[in-house]
N, C-alpha and C positions, 0 to 999 in steps of 0.2 A: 588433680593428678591421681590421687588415690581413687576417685570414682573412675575413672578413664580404667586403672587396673584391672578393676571389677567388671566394667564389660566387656574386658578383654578377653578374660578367665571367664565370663559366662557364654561369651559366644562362641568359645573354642568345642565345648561339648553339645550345646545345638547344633551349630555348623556337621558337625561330624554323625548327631544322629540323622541330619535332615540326609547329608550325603549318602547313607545306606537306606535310605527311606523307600527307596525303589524298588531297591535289590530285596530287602527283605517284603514288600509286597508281589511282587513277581514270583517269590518265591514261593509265599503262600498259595497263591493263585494257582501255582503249578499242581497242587496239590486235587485241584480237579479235573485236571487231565491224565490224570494216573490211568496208565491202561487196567483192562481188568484180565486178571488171570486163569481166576477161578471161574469155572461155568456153576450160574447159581441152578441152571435147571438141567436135569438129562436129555441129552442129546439121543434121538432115535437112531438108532445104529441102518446101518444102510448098508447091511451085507449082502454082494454080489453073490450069485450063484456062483458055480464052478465053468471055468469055459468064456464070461459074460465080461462082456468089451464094454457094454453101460451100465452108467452107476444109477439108480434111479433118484437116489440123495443128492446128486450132483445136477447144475445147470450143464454145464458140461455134457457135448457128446458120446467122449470115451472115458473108461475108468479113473488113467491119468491125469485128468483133468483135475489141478489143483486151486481152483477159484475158491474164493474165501464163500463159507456158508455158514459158519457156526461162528457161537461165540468162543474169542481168544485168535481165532484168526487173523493173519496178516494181509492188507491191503493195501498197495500202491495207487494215491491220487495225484495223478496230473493236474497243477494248480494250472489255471488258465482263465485269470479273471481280468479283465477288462471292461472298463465302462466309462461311459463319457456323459455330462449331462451340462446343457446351458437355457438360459432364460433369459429373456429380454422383454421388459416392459416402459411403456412410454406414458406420457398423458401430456394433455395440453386442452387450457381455457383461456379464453379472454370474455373480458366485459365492457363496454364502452355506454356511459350514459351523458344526456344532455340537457339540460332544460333554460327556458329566461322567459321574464318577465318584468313587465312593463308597467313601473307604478304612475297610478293615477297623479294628475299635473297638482291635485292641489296639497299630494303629498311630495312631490319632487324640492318645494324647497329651491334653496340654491344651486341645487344640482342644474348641471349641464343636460345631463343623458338619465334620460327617467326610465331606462334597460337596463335590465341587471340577471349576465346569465351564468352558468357555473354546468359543469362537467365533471366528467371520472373517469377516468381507463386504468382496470385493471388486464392482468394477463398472470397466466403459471406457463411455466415448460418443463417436464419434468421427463426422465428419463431413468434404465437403469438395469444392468447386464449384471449376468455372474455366470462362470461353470464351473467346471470339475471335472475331473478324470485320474483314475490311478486304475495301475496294471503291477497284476504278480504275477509270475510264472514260477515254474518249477514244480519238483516232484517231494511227495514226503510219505513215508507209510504211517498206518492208521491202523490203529485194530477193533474188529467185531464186539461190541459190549450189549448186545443187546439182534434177539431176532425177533421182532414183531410178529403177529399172527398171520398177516399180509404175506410173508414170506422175506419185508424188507429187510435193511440190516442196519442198524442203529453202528455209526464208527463213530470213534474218539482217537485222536494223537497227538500229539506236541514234539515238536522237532526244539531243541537248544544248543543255539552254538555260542561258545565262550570267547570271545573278545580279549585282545590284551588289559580293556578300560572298561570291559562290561558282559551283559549277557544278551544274546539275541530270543528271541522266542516266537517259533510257527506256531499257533495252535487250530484245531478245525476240528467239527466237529461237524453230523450228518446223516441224513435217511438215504440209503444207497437201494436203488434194484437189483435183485441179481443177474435181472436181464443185461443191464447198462454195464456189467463187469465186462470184461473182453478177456482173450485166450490168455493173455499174458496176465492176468488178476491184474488189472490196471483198471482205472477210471477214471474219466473228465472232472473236474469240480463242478463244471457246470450243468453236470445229471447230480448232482446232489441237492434234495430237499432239505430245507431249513437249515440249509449251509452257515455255519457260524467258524468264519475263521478272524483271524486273529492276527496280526504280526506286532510286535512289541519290544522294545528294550528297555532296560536295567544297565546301571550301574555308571559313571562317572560320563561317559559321551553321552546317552540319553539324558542324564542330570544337566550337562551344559543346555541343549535344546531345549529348557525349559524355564519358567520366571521361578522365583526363589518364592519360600514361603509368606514374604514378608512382603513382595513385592506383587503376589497376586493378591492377601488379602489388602492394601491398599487399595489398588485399580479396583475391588468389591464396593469400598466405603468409598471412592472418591466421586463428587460430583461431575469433574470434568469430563 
């Protein structure tokens, strides 16, 4: 009775740090998606004459054209990822063999039948499918941390929405063209190079969705 106590009292405070075990790693994590604020290098000033409808600092036609170019800049990406993928592989053998023979009569003995024959038929049939597919949409802004020499633009952003049981978390990160921006500083996900997004949750429903500590290291050690 007195041991039963004890792991009672012991697994009240594991339980509870496994329970935030999420939340404070997501939390960490967030920690490099931090936009950046400060521009670590100067920015060439792109002063318009007097009079002058274009900017030559700008992709943009006219002056007003507020497309993101620098870093610290704001940029809205249209998420629009879709993808579907399946395989299917087969195989199939067989073998069939035969032979007999016929012993000489002055080994047959009392035997009847001095033939003696023997076979084998093997066969496999094997088979075997799988796909996949997930779709995000939606939109998130990102900001400028970085301009390449290229002229591309290095974003970063993480979108976080709070749950009554948890934390949600967008993150994306990407090499954008300035060409591929559009008049509304808007852009596709799918003009982004080395696109790294991310969707993830934290906190009590993501914790259901998952095996427990104890019950994935078992399925590691277990033979069956």
């Amino acid at each position: 009775m007195k041991f039963h106590k004890v792991l009672v009292l012991c697994s009240v405070p594991v339980a509870m740090a496994v329970s935030g075990c999420s939340t404070e790693m997501e939390a960490v994590s967030s920690a490099d998606w931090e936009p950046v604020y400060e521009q670590p290098m100067q920015q060439p000033s792109s002063r318009m004459a007097s009079g002058a409808i274009f900017s030559g600092g700008q992709m943009g036609l006219f002056a007003t054209d507020r497309r993101a170019a620098q870093i610290g800049d704001i940029l809205t990406v249209v998420l629009k990822e879709k993808f579907a993928a399946s395989k299917a592989q087969g195989a199939a053998s067989s073998k069939s063999d035969s032979f007999s023979v016929t012993l000489p009569t002055a080994l047959v003995g009392g035997f009847d039948n001095a033939s003696l024959s023997a076979g084998t038929d093997r066969s496999f049939d094997g088979s075997g499918r799988a796909t996949q597919s997930n779709s995000l949409t939606g939109r998130m802004s990102v900001s400028v941390v970085r301009v390449l020499p290229s002229g591309n633009l290095e974003v970063l952003g993480q979108k976080k929405l709070t749950l009554n049981n948890g934390d949600e978390y967008v993150r994306l990160r990407g090499i954008v063209r300035q060409a591929d921006i559009t008049a509304d500083n808007t852009v596709d996900s799918d003009r982004l190079a080395n696109a790294e997004i991310k969707y993830v949750g934290a906190g009590d429903v993501a914790d259901t969705g998952k095996k427990g500590w104890l019950r994935r290291g078992l399925d590691t050690v277990s033979p069956f």
